[in-house]
C-alpha positions in Angstrom: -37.3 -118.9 90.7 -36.0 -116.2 93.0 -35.4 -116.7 97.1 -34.8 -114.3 99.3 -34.1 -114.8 103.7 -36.2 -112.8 105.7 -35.0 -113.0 109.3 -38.4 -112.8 110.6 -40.7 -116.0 111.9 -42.2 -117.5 108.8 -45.8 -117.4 110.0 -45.4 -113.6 110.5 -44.0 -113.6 107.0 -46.7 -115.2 105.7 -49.6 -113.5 107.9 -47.8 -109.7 106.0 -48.0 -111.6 102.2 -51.5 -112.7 102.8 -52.7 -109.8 103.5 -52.8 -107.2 99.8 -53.6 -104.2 102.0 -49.9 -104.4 102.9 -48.8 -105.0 99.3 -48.2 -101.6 98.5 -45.3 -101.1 101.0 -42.9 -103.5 100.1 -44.0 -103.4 96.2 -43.0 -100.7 95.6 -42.3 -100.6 91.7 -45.0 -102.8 91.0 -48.1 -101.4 92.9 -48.9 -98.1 93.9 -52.3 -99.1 96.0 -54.8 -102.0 96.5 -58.1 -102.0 97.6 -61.2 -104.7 98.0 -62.9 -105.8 95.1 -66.3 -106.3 94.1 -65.7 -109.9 93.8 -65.1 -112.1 97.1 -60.9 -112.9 97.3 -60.0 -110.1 94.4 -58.1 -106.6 94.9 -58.7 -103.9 92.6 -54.9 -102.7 92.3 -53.2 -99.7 90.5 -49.9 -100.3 88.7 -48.0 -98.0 86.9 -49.2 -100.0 83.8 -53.0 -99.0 85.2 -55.5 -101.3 87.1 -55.4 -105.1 87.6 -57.0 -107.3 90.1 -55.0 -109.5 92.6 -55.9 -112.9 94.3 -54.1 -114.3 96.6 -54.4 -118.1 97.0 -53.1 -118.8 100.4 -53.0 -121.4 102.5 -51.0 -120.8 105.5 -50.8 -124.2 106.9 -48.1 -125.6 103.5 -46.6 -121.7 103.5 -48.7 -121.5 99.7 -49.1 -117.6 98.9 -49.5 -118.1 95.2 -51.1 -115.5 93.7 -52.9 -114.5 90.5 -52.8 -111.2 88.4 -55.3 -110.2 85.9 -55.0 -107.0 83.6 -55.8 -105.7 80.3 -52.1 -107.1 79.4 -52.0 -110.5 80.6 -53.1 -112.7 83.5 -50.0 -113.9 85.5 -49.8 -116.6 88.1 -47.2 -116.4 90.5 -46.8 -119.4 93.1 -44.7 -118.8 96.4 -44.2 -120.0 99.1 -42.7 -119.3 102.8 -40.9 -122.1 104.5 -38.6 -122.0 107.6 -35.0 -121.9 106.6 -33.6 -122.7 110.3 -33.3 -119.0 111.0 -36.2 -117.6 110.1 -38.4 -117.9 106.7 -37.0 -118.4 103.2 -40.1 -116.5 100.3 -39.3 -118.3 96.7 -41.5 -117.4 93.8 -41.5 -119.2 90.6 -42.4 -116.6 87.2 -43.3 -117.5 84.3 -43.8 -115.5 81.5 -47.8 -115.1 80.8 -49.3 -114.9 77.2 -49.7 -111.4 75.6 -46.2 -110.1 77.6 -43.2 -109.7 75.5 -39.7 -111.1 76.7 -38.6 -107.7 76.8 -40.7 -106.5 79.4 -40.8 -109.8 81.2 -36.5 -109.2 81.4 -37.3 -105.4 82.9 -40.1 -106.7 85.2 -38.0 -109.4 86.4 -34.9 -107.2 87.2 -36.7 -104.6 89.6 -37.8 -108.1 91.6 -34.7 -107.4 93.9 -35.5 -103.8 94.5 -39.2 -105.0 96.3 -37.6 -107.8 98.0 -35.2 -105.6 99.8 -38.1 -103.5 100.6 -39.7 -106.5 102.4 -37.1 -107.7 103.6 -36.4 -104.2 105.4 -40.1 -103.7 106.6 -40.0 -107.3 108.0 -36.9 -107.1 109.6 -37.8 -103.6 111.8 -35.4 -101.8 109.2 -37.9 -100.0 106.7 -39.9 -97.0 106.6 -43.4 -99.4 107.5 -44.0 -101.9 110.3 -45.6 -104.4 109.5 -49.7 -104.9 110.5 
């Protein structure tokens, strides 16, 4: 599991997660755009592996922002959450590694984690190169 402070109000922390069409601002080694798919609640998305498709399970109420990924690769569920930490809002996402992706690339997927949550956190916090919608 990885946590990260974001001094920003947790319900605007969530309502920027929710959302994909934000996703590639902050993710910024892991998606290079996102659109609507063809299927209600999935995003077709472009990686720099190729396409996937994204859903985000939300539900703001409990801070729940888990979210699924499906590729040719492997399909990878992810589940986060935003809670207040006193301050502002505290994001924590759990990985695990999904069938069909070696530990190798798993370790190399996890390590560049940091980069996009700096990225978020800079966006959220009025510091980065997008404000948030």
């Amino acid at each position: 599991m990885v946590a990260f402070a974001i001094d920003r109000d947790p319900g605007e922390v969530f309502d920027y997660l929710a959302d994909a069409a934000n996703w590639p601002a902050w993710a910024v080694v892991n998606v290079r755009s996102v659109k609507p798919g063809a299927e209600p609640g999935w995003w077709e998305m472009g990686t720099p592996r190729g396409s996937g498709r994204l859903r985000i399970n939300a539900e703001r109420r409990f801070g729940i922002l888990d979210h699924d990924f499906v590729n040719d690769e492997a399909h990878w569920t992810v589940p986060a959450r935003v809670v207040s930490n006193g301050s502002g809002a505290e994001l924590m996402m759990t990985f695990y590694q999904p069938p069909g992706l070696g530990e190798a690339e798993l370790d190399r997927l996890m390590s560049l984690v940091g980069e996009e949550m700096a990225m978020l956190k800079r966006i959220l916090e009025g510091v980065g190169r997008t404000e948030p919608s």
